[in-house]
C-alpha positions as CSV (number, residue, x, y, z in Angstrom):
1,X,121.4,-51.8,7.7
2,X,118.4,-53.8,5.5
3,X,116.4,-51.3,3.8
4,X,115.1,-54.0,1.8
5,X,111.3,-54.3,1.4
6,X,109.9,-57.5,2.4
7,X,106.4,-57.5,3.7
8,X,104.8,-54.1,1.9
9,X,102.0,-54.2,3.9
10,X,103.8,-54.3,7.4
11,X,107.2,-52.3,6.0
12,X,105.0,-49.8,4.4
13,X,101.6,-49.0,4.9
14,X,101.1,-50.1,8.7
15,X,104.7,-48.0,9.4
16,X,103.2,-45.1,7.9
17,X,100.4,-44.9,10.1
18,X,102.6,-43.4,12.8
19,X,105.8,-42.9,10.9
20,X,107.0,-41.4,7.7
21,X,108.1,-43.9,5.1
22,X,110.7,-42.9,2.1
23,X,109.9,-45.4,-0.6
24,X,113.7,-45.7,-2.7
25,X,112.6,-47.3,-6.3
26,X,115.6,-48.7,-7.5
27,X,116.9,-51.3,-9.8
28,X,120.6,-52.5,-10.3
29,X,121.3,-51.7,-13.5
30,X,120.4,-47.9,-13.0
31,X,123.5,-45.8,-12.5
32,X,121.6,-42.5,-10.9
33,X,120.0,-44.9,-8.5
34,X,123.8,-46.3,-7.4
35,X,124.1,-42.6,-6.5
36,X,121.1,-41.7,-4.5
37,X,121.6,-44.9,-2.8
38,X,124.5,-44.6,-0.5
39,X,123.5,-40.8,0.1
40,X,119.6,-41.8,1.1
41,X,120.9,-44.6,3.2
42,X,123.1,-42.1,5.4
43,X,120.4,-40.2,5.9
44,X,117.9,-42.9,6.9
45,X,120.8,-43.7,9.5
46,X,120.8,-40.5,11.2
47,X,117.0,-39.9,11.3
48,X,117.1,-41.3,14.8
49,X,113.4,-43.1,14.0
50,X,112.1,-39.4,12.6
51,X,111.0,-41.4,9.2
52,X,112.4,-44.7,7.8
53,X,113.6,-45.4,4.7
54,X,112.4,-48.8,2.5
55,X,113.8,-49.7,-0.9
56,X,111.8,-51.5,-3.7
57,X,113.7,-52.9,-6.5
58,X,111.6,-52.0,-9.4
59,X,113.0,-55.7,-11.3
60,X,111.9,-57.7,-8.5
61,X,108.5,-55.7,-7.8
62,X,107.2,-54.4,-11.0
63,X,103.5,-54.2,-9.2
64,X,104.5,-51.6,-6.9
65,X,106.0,-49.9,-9.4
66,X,103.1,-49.8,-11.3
67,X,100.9,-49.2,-7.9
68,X,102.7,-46.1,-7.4
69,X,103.1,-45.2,-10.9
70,X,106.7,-44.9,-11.0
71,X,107.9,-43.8,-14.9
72,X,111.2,-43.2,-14.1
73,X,114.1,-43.9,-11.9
74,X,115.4,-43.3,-9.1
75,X,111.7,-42.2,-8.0
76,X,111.5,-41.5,-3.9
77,X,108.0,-41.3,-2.6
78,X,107.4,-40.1,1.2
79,X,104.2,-42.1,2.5
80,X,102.7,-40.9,5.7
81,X,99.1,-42.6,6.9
82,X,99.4,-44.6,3.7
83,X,99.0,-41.9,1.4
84,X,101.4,-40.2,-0.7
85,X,102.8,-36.6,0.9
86,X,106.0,-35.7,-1.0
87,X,108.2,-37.1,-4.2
88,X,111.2,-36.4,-6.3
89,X,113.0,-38.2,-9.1
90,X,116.5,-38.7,-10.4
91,X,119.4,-38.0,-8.2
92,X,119.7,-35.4,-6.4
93,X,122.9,-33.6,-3.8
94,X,122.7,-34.5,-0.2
95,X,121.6,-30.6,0.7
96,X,118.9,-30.6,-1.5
97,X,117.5,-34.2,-0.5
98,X,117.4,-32.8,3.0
99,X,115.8,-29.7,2.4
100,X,112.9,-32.0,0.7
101,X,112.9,-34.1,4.2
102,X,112.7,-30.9,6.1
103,X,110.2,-29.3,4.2
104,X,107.6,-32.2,3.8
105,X,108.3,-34.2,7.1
106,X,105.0,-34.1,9.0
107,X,105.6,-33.3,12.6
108,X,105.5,-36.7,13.9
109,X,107.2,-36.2,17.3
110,X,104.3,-34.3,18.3
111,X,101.4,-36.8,17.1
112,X,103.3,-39.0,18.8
113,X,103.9,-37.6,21.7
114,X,99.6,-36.6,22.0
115,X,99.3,-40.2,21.4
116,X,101.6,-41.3,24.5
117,X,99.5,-38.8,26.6
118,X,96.4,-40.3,25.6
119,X,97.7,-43.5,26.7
120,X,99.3,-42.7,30.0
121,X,96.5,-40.8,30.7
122,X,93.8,-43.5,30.3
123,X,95.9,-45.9,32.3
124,X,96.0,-43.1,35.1
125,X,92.2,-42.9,35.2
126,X,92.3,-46.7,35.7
127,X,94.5,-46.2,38.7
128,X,97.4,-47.8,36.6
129,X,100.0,-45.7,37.3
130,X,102.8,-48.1,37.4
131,X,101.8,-49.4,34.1
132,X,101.4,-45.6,33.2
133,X,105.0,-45.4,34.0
134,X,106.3,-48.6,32.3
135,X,104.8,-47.1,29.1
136,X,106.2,-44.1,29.0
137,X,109.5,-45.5,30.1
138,X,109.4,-47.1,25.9
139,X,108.0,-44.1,24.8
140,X,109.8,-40.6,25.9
141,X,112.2,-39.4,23.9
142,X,114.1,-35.9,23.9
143,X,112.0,-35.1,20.6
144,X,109.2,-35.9,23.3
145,X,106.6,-32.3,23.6
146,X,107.2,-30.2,26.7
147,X,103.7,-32.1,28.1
148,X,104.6,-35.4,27.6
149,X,108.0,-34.3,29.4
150,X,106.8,-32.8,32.4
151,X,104.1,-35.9,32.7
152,X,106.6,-38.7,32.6
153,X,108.9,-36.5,34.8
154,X,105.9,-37.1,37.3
155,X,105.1,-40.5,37.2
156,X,109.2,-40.8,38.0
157,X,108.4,-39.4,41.1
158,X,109.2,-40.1,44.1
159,X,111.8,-42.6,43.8
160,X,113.7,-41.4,40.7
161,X,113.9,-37.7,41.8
162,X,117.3,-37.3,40.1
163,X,115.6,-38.9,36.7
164,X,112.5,-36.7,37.0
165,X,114.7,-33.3,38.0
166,X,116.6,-34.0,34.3
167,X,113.5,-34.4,32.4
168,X,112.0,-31.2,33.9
169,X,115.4,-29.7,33.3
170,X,115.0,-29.9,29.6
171,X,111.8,-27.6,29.3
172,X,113.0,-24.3,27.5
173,X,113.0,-21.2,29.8
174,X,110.4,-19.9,27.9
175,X,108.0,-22.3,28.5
176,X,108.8,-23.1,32.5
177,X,106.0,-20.8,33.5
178,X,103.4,-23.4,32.1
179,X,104.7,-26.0,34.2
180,X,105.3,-24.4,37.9
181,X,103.1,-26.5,39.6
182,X,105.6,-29.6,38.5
183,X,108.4,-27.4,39.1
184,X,107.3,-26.9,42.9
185,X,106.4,-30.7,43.3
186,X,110.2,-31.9,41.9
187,X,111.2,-29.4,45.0
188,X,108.7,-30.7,47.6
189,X,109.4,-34.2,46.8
190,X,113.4,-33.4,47.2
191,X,112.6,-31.8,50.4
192,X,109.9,-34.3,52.1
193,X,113.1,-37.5,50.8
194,X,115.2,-35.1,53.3
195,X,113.1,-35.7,55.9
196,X,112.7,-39.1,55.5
197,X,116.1,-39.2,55.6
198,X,116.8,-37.3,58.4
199,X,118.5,-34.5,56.5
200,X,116.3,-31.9,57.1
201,X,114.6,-29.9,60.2
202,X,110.4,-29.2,60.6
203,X,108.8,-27.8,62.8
204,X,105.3,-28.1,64.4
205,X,103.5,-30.0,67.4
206,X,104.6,-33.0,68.2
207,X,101.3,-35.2,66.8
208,X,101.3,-33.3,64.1
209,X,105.4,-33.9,63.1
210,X,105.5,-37.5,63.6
211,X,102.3,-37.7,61.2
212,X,103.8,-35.3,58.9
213,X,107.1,-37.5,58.7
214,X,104.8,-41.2,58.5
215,X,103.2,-39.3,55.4
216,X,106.1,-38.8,54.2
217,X,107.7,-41.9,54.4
218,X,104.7,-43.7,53.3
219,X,104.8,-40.7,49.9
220,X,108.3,-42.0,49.0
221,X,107.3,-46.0,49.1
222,X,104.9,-44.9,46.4
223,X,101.9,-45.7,49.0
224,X,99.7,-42.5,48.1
225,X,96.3,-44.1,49.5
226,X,98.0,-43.8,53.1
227,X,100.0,-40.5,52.2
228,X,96.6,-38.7,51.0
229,X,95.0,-40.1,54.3
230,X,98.0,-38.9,56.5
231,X,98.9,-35.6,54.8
232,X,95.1,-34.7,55.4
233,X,94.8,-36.0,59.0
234,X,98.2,-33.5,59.8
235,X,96.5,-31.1,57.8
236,X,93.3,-31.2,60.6
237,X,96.2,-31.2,63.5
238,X,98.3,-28.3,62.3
239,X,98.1,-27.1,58.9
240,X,101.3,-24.7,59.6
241,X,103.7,-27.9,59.9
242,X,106.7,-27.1,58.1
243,X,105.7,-24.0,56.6
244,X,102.6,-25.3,55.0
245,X,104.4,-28.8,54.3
246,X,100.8,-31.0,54.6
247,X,98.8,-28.6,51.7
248,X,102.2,-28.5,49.5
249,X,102.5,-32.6,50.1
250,X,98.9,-33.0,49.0
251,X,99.2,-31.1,45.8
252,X,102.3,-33.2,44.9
253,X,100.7,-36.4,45.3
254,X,97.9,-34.9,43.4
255,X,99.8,-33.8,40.9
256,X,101.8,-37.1,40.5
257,X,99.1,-39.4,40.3
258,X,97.1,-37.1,38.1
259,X,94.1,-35.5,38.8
260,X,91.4,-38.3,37.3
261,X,93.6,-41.0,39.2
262,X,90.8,-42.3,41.3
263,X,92.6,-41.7,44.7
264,X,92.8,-38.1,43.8
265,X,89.0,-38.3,43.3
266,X,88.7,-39.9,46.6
267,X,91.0,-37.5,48.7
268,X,90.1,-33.9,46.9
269,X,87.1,-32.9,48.7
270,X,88.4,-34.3,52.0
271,X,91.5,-32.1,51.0
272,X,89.6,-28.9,50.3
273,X,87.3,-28.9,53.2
274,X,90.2,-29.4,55.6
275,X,91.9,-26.1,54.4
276,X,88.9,-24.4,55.6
């Protein structure tokens, strides 16, 4: 892989905004430096994108040398939001380099992850919520927070249930009570695709059922304007359809399109006053 540094502003200080960057001053004729190199490098390759390594020959780029008032070499600097955090010199054992990663890394996976939210959330409250999905789609990763989780394993509903069970899946035991709502809605939406395919038996007046099932179906094509509508219309009919299906169904779609979605703005109050 190129560590290499070729545009400092863009390899450097605009990674470091949202990433950590270790800063390798090097130069060839510097035999600790041969050593730190292939050991820094393996380490940059497992990071999985946690911080990323760049390498300035001190020779060819005496200014940054000076900039960052290297006096001796190898000097490894850790930038984070274009400042300095962390720094060593001379070569050092592979345990002891990865203490000093452990110990100074910020915790970028959650910034990150805050920042995703912000993001997905904004495009919810524009009504976005495909776009909301695409996003996080490029964004989750298992380092993702529990949050950011248990939101994209929402906008993956309906039609990547299987998807959306395996994200929820990955929320520590200890945490699962914070998240039963979404744990209820990955087993509503299982059980109303049942129905739509014929898997599963309801019960209920006959209006009421073949609403029930339209609502449904109309849920899993991702068409939540006419779901809301038709959940809420069985709700008026008989609210006791499948065991309290219609109030469980709302909540779901509630709870994947988020709660300053505008269609869950339009449909909340005609939701609450038809429970009483």
């Amino acid at each position: 892989m190129e560590y290499d540094v070729k545009d400092f502003e863009k390899d450097v200080l605009e990674a470091s905004r949202s990433t950590p960057v270790v800063i390798d001053f090097w130069a060839e004729w510097c035999a600790p430096c041969r050593q730190l190199g292939p050991t820094i490098e393996k380490l940059a390759g497992e990071a999985e994108g946690r911080w990323k390594l760049v390498k300035i020959d001190t020779e060819k780029n005496p200014d940054l040398a000076i900039k960052f008032g290297v006096r001796g070499i190898p000097a490894v600097k850790m930038i984070y939001q274009e400042e300095v955090i962390a720094e060593f010199t001379g070569a050092q054992p592979e345990h002891l380099i990865r203490n000093w990663l452990e110990e100074n890394l910020p915790d970028g996976d959650a910034a990150h992850s805050e920042e995703v939210l912000e993001k997905i959330e904004q495009l919810l409250r524009e009504g976005e919520r495909d776009r909301a999905r695409s996003f996080a789609d490029a964004e989750v990763t298992e380092r993702s927070s529990a949050e950011l989780k248990v939101r994209y394993a929402m906008l993956l509903l309906p039609d990547r249930l299987e998807e959306a069970r395996e994200w929820m899946e990955e929320i520590d035991e200890a945490a699962r009570y914070e998240y039963e709502i979404e744990f209820q809605v990955l087993e509503t939406v299982s059980h109303l695709k049942e129905i739509v395919q014929g898997a599963a038996e309801v019960s209920g007046s006959e209006e009421a059922l073949q609403l029930y099932r339209d609502a449904a179906a109309a849920m899993m094509e991702k068409d939540f304007d006419t779901a809301l509508s038709t959940f809420i219309r069985v709700l008026q009919v008989d609210r006791t359809v499948d065991d309290d299906g219609p109030r469980k169904a709302c909540i779901a779609c509630f709870t994947m399109l988020g709660e300053q979605n505008p269609l869950s703005a339009e449909y909340r109050r005609a939701f609450s006053m038809s429970l009483y």
